[in-house]
C-alpha positions as CSV (number, residue, x, y, z in Angstrom):
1,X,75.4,108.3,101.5
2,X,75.7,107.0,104.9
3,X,79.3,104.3,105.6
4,X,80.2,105.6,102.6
5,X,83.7,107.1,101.9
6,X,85.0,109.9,99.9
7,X,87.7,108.7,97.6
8,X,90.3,111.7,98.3
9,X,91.1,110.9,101.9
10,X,92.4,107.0,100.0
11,X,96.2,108.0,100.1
12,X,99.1,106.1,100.5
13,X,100.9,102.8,99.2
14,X,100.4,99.3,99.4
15,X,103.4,97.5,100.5
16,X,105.3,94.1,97.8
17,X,103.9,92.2,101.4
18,X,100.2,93.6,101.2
19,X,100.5,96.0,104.3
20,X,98.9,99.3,103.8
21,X,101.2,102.6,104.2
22,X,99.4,105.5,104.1
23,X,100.6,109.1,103.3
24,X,99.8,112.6,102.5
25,X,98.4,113.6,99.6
26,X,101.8,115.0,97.7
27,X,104.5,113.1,100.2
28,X,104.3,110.1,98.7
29,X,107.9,109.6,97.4
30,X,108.6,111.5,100.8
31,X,107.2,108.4,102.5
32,X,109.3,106.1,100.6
33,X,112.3,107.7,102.0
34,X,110.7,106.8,105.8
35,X,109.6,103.3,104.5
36,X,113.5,102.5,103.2
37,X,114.4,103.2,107.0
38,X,111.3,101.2,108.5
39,X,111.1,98.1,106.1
40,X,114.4,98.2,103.8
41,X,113.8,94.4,103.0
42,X,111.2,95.7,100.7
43,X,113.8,98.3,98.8
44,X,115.3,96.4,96.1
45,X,119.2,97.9,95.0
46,X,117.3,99.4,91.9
47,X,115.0,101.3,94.0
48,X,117.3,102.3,96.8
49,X,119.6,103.9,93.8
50,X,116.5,106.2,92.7
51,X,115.9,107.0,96.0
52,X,119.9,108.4,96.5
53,X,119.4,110.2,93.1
54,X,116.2,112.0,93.5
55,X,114.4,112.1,89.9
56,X,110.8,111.4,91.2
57,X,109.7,109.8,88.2
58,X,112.5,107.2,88.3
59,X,111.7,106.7,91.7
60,X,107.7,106.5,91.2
61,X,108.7,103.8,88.7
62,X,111.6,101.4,90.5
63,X,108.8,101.7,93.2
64,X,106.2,100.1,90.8
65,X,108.7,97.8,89.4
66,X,109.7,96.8,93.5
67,X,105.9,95.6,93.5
68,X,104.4,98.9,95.4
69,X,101.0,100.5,94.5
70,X,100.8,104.0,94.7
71,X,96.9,105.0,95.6
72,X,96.4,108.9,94.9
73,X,94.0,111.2,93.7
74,X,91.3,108.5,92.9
75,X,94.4,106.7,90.8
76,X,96.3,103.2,91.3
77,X,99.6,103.6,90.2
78,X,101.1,99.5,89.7
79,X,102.7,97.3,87.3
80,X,100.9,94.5,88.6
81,X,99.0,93.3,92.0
82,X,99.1,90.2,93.9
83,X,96.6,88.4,95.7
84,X,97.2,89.6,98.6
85,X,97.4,92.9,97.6
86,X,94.4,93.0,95.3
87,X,92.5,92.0,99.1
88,X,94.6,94.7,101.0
89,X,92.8,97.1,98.2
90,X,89.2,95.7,98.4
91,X,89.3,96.2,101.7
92,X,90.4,99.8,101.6
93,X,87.7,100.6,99.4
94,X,84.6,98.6,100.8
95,X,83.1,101.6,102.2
96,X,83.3,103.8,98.9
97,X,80.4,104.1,96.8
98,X,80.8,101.0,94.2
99,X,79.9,103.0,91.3
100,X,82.8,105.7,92.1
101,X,85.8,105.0,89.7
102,X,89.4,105.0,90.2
103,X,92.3,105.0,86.8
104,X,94.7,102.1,87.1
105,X,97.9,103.6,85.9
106,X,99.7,100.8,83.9
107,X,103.0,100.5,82.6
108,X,104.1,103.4,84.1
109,X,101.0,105.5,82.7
110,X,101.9,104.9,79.0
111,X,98.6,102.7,79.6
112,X,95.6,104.1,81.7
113,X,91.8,101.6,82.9
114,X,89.0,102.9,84.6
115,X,88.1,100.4,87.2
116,X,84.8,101.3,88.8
117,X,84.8,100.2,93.0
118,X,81.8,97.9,92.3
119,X,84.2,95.9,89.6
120,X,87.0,96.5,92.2
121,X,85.3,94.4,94.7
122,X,84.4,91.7,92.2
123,X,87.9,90.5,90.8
124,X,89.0,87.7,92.0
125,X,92.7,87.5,90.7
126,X,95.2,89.9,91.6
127,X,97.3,88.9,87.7
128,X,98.1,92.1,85.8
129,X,94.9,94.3,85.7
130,X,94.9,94.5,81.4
131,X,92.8,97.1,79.3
């Protein structure tokens, strides 16, 4: 379909402030490490401390918990969005076909929704997307 955009090249993280970040497929906790140097304000002492011991998963979450949104492989990985950032996100995905899905990954994946672009577009409120 013409203007519209494959999901796999929408890679990256959206930033506690709304600003979009975006990284390579696989490098995203590699990015983090680049983004502590860039925008450290953002880096709370929780998430700094993952960061100096490694463990991606602990990372991956104090990330989530800092109030970034992981975007990979056709997944959101959040605890919750904001306003802003729910617009930073329906503007990243304008272009994709509405009725291609994406998997919100909630409370660090012990909860999974599948969000379809179209509803994406529509929500209004960036509260806690719930299943």
């Amino acid at each position: 379909m013409v203007g519209v955009t494959e999901i796999k090249v929408l890679s990256g993280w959206i930033l506690p402030d709304a600003s979009w970040q975006p990284a390579e497929e696989w490098w995203h906790v590699s990015a983090l490490y680049d983004l502590l140097e860039k925008k450290p304000e953002y880096f709370t002492d929780a998430l700094k401390d993952a960061l100096s011991g490694g463990d991606e998963a602990r990372i991956r979450r104090s990330a989530s918990e800092a109030g970034f949104i992981k975007i990979s492989r056709q997944q959101f990985d959040l605890l919750n969005i904001s306003n802003a950032q729910l617009r930073t996100l329906q503007k990243l995905v304008e272009y994709i076909d509405p009725e291609d899905e994406f998997t919100v990954l909630l409370e660090h994946g012990m909860r999974q929704k599948v969000i379809s672009v179209g509803r994406l577009l529509k929500l209004k409120s960036g509260l806690p997307i719930t299943a």
